[in-house]
N, C-alpha and C positions, 0 to 999 in steps of 0.2 A: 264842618261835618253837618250836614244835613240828613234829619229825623232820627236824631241822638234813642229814640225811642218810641212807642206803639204802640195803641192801650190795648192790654191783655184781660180788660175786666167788660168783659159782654153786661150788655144793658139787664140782665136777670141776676151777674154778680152783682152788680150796683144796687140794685133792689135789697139783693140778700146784705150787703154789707151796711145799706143805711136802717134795714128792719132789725140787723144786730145790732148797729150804735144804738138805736131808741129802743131795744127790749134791755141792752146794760145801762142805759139811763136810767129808764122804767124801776130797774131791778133797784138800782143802789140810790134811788129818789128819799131822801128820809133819812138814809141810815148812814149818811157818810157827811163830814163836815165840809164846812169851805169857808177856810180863814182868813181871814181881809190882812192887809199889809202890820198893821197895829199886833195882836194875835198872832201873825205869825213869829215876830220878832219875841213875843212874852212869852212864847211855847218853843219857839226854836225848835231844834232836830239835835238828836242825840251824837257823837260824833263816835268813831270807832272802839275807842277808848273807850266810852260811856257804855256800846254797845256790850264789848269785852265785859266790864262791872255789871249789865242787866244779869246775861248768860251765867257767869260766874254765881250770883244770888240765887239763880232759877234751880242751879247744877245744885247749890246745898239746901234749897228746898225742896228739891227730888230725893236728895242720898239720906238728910240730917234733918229730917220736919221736925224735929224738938229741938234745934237752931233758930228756927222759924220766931222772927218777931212777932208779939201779938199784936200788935198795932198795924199787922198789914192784911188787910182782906186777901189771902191765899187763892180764892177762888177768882175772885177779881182777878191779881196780877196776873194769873195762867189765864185766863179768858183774854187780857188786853195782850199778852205774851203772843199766844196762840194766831190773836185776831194780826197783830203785826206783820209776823212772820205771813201768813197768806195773803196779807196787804202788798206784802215787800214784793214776794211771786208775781203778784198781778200788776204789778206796778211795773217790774221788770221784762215780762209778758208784752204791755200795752206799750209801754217806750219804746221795745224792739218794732213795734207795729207801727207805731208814730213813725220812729226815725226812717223806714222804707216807704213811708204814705208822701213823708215831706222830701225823700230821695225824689221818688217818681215824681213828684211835682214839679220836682224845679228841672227835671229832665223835659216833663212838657212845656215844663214856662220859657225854659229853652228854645225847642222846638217853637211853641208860638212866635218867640220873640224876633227869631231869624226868617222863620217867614214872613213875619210883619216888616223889616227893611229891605229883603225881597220883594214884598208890594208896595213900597216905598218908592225905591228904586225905579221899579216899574210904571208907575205914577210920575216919577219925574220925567221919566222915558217918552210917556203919553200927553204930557202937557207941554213938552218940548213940539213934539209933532202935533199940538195944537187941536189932540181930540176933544171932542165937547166931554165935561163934567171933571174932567183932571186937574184944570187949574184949582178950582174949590175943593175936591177931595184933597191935594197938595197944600194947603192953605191950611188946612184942618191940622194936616200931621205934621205939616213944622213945627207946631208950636212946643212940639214934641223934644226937639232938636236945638236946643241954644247954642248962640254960638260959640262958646267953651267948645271944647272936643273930649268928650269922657268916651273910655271904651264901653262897649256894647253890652260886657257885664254887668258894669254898674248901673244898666238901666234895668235891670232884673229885680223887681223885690224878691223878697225873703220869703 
């Protein structure tokens, strides 16, 4: 299949969408962590179960506030509760936006990739009939090509 797809994002969307990436950079510069491999492990993420236990605790500090331990900053928990939840939103928001940023991508990497052994080809073509500059262009892009035989997929990165 040839031109699997077609950029639909004119040179003024492009603009608008890298002035968006860097005004939510901008926005969230400061105020948002970024935990290194060590830290992530010691903080972990809560599992569904744990989730279920937060909510549950939230529900009888809503219904039964004189259940309420005093040893828990009340105001606190609802503030990091609160900030969660709108984290979680955006989180799931931007993921849906990544995973069709990196669909379209690998549709064009696609596209690139099949035209490039189309000018391959054609190149072989050309240095067969002994035009000037093809045997050196051909030379360039073997090196491309081992002699193993992998399908044409697996020359796609990720």
């Amino acid at each position: 299949m040839k031109n699997v797809i077609q950029s639909k994002f004119s040179e003024e969307d492009r603009v608008e969408i890298r002035n968006g990436v860097n005004s939510l950079m901008a926005l969230i510069e400061g105020k948002v962590a970024a935990l290194n491999e060590e830290e992530r492990l010691k903080y972990g993420s809560i599992n569904e179960v744990n989730k279920l236990f937060v909510n549950k605790v939230k529900s009888y500090s809503d219904e039964s506030p004189s259940l309420r331990s005093p040893d828990v900053d009340w105001v606190e928990f609802r503030a990091d509760y609160d900030m969660r939840a709108f984290l979680e939103s955006q989180i799931q928001s931007l993921s849906s936006v990544v995973y069709q940023l990196e669909s379209t991508k690998k549709l064009h990497d696609y596209d690139n990739f099949q035209d490039s052994l189309i000018d391959y080809t054609y190149t072989q073509y050309k240095k067969n009939a002994q035009d000037s500059g093809y045997s050196e262009k051909l030379t360039e892009l073997k090196q491309f090509f081992p002699r193993t035989k992998k399908s044409n997929n697996q020359n796609i990165e990720e």
